[in-house]
SEPA-925636 format. One record per residue (C-alpha): x, y, z. Coordinates in steps of 0.5 Angstrom, whole numbers, plus 500, padded with zeros to 3 digits. Layout:
SEPA-925636
XYZ ...
This chain:
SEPA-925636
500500500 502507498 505512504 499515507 501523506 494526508 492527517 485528517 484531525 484538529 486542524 490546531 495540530 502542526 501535523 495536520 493536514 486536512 481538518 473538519 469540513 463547515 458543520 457536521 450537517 454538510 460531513 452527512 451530506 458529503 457522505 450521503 454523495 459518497 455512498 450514494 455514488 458507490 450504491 450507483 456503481 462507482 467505485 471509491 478509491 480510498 480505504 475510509 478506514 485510513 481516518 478513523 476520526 471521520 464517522 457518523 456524528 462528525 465534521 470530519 470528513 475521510 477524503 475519497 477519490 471516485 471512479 466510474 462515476 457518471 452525471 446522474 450522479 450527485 457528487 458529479 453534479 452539486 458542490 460537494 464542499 469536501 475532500 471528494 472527487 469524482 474521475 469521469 472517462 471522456 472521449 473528447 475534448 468537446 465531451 468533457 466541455 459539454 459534461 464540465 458545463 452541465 451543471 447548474 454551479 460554476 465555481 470551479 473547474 480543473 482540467 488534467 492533462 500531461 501538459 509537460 510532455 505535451 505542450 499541445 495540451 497547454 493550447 487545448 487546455 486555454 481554448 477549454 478554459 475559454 469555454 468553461 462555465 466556471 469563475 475558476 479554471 485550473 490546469 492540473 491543480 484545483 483550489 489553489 488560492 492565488 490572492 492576485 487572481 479573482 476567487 468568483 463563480 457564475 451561474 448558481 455559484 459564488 456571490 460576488 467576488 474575492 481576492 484580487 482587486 476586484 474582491 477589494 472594490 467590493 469592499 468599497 465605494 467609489 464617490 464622485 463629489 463635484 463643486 462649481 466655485 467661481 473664480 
C-alpha cells in the first residue's frame, strides 16, 4: 500500500492536513454523495478505514476519489463542498466540454492533461477553459488560491467576487463629488 500522506483530524494539530468539512450537516450530505454514488456503480478508491475520526456524527469527512461515475449521479452533478472527487472517462474534448458544463453550478472547474510532454494539450486546454462555465478554471490542479486571481462562480455559484482587486472593489464604494466654484 502507498504511504498515507493526508492526516485528516484537528485542524490545530501541526501534522494536520485535511480538517473538518463546515458542519456536521454538510459531513452527511457528503457521505450520502458518496454512497449513493458507490450504490449506483462507482467504485470508490480510498479505504475510509484509513480516517478512523471520519464517522457518522461527525464533520470529519474521509477523503474519496470515485471511478466509474456518470451524471446521474449527485457527487458529479452538485457542489460537493468536501475532500470527494468523481473521475469520469470521456471520448473527446468536445464530450468533456458539454458534461463539464452540464451542471446548474459553476464555481470550479479542473482540466487534466499531460501537459509536460505534450505542449499541445496546454492550447487544447485554454480553448476549454474559454468555454468552460465556471469562474475558475484549473490545469492539472483545483482549489489553488491565488490571492492575485479573481475567486468567482457563475450560474448558481458564488456570489460575487473575492481575491484580487476585483474582490477588493466589492468592499468599497466609488463616490464622485463634483463642486462648481467661480472664480
Amino acid at each position: 500500500m502507498a504511504e498515507q500522506k493526508y492526516k485528516l483530524g484537528d485542524p490545530t494539530e501541526p501534522e494536520t492536513n485535511l480538517g473538518p468539512v463546515v458542519s456536521v450537516a454538510s459531513a452527511e450530505r457528503i457521505r450520502k454523495q458518496v454512497s449513493s454514488a458507490i450504490e449506483a456503480g462507482a467504485k470508490a478508491l480510498i479505504p475510509e478505514d484509513l480516517f478512523a475520526v471520519a464517522k457518522a456524527g461527525t464533520a470529519y469527512v474521509a477523503p474519496q476519489v470515485l471511478v466509474d461515475v456518470n451524471h446521474t449521479m449527485d457527487v458529479m452533478m452538485e457542489e460537493t463542498f468536501g475532500p470527494v472527487v468523481g473521475i469520469q472517462k470521456v471520448n473527446s474534448d468536445d464530450e468533456a466540454l458539454a458534461l463539464m458544463n452540464d451542471s446548474p453550478y459553476g464555481l470550479t472547474a479542473s482540466v487534466w492533461t499531460d501537459a509536460d510532454a505534450h505542449p499541445e494539450s496546454q492550447e487544447a486546454f485554454l480553448r476549454l477553459a474559454d468555454e468552460l462555465q465556471a469562474g475558475t478554471v484549473f490545469l492539472n490542479r483545483c482549489d489553488f488560491l491565488d490571492p492575485a486571481l479573481a475567486w468567482t462562480g457563475v450560474k448558481n455559484s458564488g456570489r460575487g467576487i473575492s481575491l484580487s482587486k476585483f474582490g477588493y472593489d466589492q468592499l468599497t464604494r466609488a463616490k464622485s463629488v463634483h463642486m462648481k466654484i467661480k472664480i
